[in-house]
C-alpha positions as CSV (number, residue, x, y, z in Angstrom):
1,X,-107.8,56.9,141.0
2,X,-104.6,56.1,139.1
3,X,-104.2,52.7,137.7
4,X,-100.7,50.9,137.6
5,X,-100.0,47.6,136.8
6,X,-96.6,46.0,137.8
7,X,-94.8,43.3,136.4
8,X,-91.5,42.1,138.5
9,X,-93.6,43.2,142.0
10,X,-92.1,40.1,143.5
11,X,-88.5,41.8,142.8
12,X,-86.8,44.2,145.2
13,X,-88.1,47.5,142.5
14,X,-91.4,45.7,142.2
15,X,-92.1,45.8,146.1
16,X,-91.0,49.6,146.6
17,X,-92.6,50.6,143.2
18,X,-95.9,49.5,144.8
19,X,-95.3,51.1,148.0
20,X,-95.0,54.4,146.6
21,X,-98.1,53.7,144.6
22,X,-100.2,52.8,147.0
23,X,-99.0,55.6,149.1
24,X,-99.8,57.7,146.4
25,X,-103.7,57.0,146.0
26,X,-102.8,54.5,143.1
27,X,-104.6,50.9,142.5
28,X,-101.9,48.8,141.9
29,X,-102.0,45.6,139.8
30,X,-98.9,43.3,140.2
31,X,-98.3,40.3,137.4
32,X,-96.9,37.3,139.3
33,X,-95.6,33.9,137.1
34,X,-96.4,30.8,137.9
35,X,-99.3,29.2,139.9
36,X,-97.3,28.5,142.5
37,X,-94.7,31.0,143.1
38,X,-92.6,30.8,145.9
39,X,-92.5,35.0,146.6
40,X,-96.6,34.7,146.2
41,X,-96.9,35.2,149.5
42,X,-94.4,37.8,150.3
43,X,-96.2,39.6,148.0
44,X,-99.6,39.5,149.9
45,X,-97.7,39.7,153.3
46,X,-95.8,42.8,152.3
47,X,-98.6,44.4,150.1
48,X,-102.2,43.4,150.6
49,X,-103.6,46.1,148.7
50,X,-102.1,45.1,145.7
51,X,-104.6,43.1,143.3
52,X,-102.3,39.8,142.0
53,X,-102.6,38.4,138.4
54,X,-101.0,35.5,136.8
55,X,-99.1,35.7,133.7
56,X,-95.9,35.4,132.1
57,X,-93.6,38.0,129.6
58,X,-93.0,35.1,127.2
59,X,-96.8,35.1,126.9
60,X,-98.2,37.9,125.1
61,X,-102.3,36.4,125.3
62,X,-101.6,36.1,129.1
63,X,-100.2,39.9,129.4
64,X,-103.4,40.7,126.9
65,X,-105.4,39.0,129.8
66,X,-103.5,41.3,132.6
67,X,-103.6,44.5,130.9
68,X,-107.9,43.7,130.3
69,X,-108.6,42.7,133.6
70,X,-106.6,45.7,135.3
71,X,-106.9,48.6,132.8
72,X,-103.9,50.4,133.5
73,X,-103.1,54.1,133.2
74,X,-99.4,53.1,133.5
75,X,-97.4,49.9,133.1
76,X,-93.9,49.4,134.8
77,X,-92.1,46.6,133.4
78,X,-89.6,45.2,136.1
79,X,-89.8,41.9,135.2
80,X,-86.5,40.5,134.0
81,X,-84.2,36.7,134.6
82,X,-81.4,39.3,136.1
83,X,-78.7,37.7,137.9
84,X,-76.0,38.1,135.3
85,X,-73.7,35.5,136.1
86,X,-76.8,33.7,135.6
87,X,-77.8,34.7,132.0
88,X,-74.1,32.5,130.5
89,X,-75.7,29.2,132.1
90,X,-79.0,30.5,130.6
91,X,-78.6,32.4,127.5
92,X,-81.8,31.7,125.7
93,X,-83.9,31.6,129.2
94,X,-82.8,35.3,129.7
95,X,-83.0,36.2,125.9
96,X,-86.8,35.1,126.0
97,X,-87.7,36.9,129.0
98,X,-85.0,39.6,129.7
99,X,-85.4,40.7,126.0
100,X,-88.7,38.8,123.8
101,X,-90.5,39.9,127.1
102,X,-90.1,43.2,126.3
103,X,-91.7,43.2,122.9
104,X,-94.5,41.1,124.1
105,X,-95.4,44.2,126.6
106,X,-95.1,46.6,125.1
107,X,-97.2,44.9,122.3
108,X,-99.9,44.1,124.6
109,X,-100.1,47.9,125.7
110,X,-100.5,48.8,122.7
111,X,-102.9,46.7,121.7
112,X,-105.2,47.5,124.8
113,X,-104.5,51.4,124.1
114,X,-106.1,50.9,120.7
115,X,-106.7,54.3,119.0
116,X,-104.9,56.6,121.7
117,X,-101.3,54.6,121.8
118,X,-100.2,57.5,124.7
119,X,-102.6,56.6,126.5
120,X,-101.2,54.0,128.7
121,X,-98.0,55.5,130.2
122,X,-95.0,52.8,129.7
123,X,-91.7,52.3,131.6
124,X,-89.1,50.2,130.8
125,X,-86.7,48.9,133.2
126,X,-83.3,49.2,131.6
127,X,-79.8,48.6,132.6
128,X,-76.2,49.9,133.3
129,X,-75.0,47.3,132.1
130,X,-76.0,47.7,128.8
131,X,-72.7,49.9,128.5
132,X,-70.4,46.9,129.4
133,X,-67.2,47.4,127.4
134,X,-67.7,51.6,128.8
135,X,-66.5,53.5,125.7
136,X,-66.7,56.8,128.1
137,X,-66.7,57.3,132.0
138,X,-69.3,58.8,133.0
139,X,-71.9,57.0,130.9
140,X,-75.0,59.2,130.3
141,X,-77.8,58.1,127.9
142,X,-75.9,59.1,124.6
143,X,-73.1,56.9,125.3
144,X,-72.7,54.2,122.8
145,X,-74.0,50.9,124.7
146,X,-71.6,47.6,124.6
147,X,-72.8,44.7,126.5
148,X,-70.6,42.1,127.8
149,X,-73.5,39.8,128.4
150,X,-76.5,37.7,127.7
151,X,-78.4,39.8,130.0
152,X,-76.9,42.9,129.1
153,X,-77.4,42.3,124.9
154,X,-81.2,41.7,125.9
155,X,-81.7,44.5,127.7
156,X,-79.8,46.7,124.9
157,X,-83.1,44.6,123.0
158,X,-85.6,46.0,125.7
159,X,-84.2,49.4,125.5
160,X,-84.0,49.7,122.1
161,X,-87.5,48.1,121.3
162,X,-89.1,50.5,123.4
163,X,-87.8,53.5,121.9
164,X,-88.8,52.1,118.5
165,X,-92.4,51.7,120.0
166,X,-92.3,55.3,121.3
167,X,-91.1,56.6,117.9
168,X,-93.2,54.5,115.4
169,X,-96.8,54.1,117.2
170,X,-96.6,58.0,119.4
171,X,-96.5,55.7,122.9
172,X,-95.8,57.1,126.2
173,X,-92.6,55.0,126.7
174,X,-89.8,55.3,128.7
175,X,-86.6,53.5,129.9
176,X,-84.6,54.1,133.0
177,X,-81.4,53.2,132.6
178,X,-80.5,52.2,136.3
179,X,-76.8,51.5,137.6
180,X,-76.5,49.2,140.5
181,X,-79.3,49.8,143.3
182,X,-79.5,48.0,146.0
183,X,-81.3,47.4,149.4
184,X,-82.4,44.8,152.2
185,X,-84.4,43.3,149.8
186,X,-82.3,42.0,146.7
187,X,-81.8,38.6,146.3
188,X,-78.6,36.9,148.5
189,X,-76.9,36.2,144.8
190,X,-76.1,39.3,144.4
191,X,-72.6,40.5,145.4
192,X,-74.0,43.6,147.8
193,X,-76.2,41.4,149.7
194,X,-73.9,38.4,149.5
195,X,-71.2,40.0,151.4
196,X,-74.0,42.2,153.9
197,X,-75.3,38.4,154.7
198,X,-71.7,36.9,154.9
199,X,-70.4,39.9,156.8
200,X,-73.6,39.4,159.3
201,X,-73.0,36.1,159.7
202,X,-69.2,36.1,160.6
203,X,-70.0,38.8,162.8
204,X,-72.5,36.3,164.6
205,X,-70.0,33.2,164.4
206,X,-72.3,31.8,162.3
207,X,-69.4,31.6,159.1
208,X,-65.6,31.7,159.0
209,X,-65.0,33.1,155.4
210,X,-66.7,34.6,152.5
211,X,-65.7,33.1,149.0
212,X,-65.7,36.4,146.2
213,X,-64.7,37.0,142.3
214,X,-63.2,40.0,141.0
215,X,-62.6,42.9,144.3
216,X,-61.3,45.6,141.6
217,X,-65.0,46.1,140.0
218,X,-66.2,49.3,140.4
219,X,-69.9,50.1,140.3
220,X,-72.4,53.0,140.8
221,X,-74.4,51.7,143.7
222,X,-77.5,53.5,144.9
223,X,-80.6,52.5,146.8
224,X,-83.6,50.8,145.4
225,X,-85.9,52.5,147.0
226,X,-84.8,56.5,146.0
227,X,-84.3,54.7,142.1
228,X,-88.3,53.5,141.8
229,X,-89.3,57.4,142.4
230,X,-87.3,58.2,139.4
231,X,-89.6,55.2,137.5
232,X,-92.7,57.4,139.0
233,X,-91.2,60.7,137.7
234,X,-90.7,59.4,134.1
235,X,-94.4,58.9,133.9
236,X,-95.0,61.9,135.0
237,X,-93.4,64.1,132.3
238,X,-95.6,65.4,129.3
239,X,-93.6,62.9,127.0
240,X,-91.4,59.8,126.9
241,X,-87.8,60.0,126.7
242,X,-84.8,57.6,128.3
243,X,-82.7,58.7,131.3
244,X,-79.9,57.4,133.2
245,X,-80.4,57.1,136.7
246,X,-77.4,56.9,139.2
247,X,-75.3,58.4,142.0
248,X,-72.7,60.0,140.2
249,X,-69.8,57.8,142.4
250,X,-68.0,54.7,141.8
251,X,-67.1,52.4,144.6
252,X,-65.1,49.1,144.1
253,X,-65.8,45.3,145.7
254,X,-63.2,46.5,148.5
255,X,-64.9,49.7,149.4
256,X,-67.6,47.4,149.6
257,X,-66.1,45.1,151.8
258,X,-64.7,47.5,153.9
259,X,-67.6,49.8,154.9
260,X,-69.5,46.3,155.4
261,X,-67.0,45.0,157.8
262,X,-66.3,48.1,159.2
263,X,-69.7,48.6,160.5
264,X,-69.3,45.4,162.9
265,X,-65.9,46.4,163.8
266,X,-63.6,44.3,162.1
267,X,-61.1,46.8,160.1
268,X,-58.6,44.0,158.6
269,X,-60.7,41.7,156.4
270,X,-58.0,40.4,154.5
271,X,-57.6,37.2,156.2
272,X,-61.7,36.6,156.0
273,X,-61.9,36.7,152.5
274,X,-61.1,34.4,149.6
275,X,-61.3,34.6,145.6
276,X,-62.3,31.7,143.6
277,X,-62.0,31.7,140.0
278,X,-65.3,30.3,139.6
279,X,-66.9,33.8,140.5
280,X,-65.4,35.6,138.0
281,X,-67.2,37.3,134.6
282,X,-66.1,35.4,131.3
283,X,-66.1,38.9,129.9
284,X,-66.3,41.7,132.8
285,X,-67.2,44.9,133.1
286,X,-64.7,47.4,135.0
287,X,-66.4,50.3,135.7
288,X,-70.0,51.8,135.5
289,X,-70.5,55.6,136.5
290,X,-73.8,57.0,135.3
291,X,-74.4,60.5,134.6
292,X,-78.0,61.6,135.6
293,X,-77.7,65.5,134.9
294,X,-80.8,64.9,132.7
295,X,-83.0,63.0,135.6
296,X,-81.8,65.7,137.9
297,X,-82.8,68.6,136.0
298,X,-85.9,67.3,134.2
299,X,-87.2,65.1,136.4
300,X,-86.0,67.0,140.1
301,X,-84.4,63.5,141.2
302,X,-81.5,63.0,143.0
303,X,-80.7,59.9,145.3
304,X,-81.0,60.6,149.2
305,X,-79.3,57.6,150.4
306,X,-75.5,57.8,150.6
307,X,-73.4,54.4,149.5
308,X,-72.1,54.2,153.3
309,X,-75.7,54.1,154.3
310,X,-76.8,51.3,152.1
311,X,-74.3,49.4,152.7
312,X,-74.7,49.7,156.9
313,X,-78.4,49.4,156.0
314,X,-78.6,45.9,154.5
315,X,-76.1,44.8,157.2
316,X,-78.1,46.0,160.2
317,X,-81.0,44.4,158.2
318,X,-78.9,40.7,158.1
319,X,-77.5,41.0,161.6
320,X,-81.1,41.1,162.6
321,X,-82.7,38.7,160.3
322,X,-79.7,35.8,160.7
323,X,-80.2,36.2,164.7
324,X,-83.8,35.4,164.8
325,X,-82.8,32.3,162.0
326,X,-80.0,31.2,163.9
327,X,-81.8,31.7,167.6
328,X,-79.8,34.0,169.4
């Protein structure tokens, strides 16, 4: 039996990551912060098989601890601070964990590999956003990376720290640079399930107006669960390497809000939605488009999910889930 060990398992990725696993004969380890952490239990409601550890990426004799206990034939490191709008109110907060954390496990793994560094497979969970400022549309994994971020300059960190590890110690390492992947699961800060939730609950009665940023973003948006198969299939290849994983289309905010409101039945959102200034990007990005020729032809990936599907997926999803919490 196959041996993984999770970090992030509380996290959207984390909780389809182990699914697949464990519906692929694996024994999956998840690494969970805090003693009492508030997604604990979602964890051991949504995955009971799963065997929980404590520890945290800012401490590398607690990962040490993890990696001993759970002897791992592959690590996937999901574990990140990654709201962006969050990482400006908490620079060094996200630089320790988003970035520091990565060092600290990939240290760890190879420490417990010892005298075969290859042989604990290692994925790193990378991110579009790295590219930020884009210096060429689409953005495929020789594109020169910009970040207009705290969390995007320490996942440029990550990413790069992990492909020094693969080249100076022979590790099994690889980083998926994933655009925008969403599902029923990600976190209500996030804009996709923000305006799913919002859209729900004005559907419902339940909310007049939904307060947004920027509408003229554009971003590659797939589905969470069709992008942790892609984490799989990295480990599966005879040697590390780094591939961008994405759609291949761009949708903006608006396309956004309109396939979300459509799907309730209101065409003309206009008058339901406001911009505050508050909810805009000091320094935003415009447009992310992955290319992911490579993960299609090495790996046989491609997304199944179409961006109209996700989108009528997380709002189905929060029409049902704000009924039961509202009563109706």
């Amino acid at each position: 039996m196959t041996t993984a060990l999770i970090t992030g398992i509380t996290g959207q990725d984390g909780l389809y990551l182990a699914e697949l696993l464990l519906a692929n004969g694996y024994d999956v380890h998840g690494i969970v912060r805090g003693q009492n952490n508030p997604k604990l239990e979602l964890v051991r409601r949504v995955l009971p098989d799963v065997t929980v550890h404590t520890g945290d990426l800012t401490d590398l004799s607690s990962l040490m601890r993890a990696m001993r206990d759970s002897d791992p034939d592959e690590v996937y490191n999901l574990g990140a601070v990654s709201f962006v709008a969050y990482s400006w109110m908490n620079a060094q907060v996200t630089s320790d964990v988003t970035g520091l954390g990565v060092l600290n496990m990939l240290e760890a793994v190879r420490l417990h590999a010892g005298d075969d560094p290859a042989a604990v497979r290692y994925y790193q969970a990378s991110s579009s956003e790295m590219f930020g400022k884009v210096q060429q549309v689409p953005q495929s994994e020789a594109t020169l990376l910009w970040p207009r971020s705290p969390y995007g300059v320490a996942k440029v960190y990550g990413h790069y720290m992990t492909i020094n590890y693969r080249e100076s110690y022979g590790m099994h390492a690889s980083s998926g640079i994933l655009f925008n992947h969403e599902s029923p699961r990600r976190g209500p800060e996030f804009v996709t399930r923000k305006v799913s939730q919002a859209v729900a609950r004005i559907k419902l009665g339940l909310q007049d107006t939904l307060t947004m940023g920027n509408l003229d973003a554009q971003r590659d948006w797939g589905f969470a669960g069709d992008y942790v198969e892609a984490m799989w299939l990295m480990l599966q290849q005879p040697d590390g390497d780094d591939y961008v994983i994405s759609t291949g289309e761009t949708h903006s905010i608006r396309d956004l809000l309109d396939v979300a409101f459509a799907h309730v039945g209101i065409e003309d959102w206009s008058g339901l939605v406001e911009q505050d200034p508050r909810f805009m990007r000091p320094a935003e990005v415009d447009q992310l488009l992955g290319d992911s020729s490579k993960a299609r032809s090495r790996l046989g990936w491609k997304p199944k999910v179409s961006f109209t599907e996700l989108v009528q997926m997380m709002v189905d999803n929060d029409l049902t889930e704000q009924k039961v919490l509202a009563g109706l």
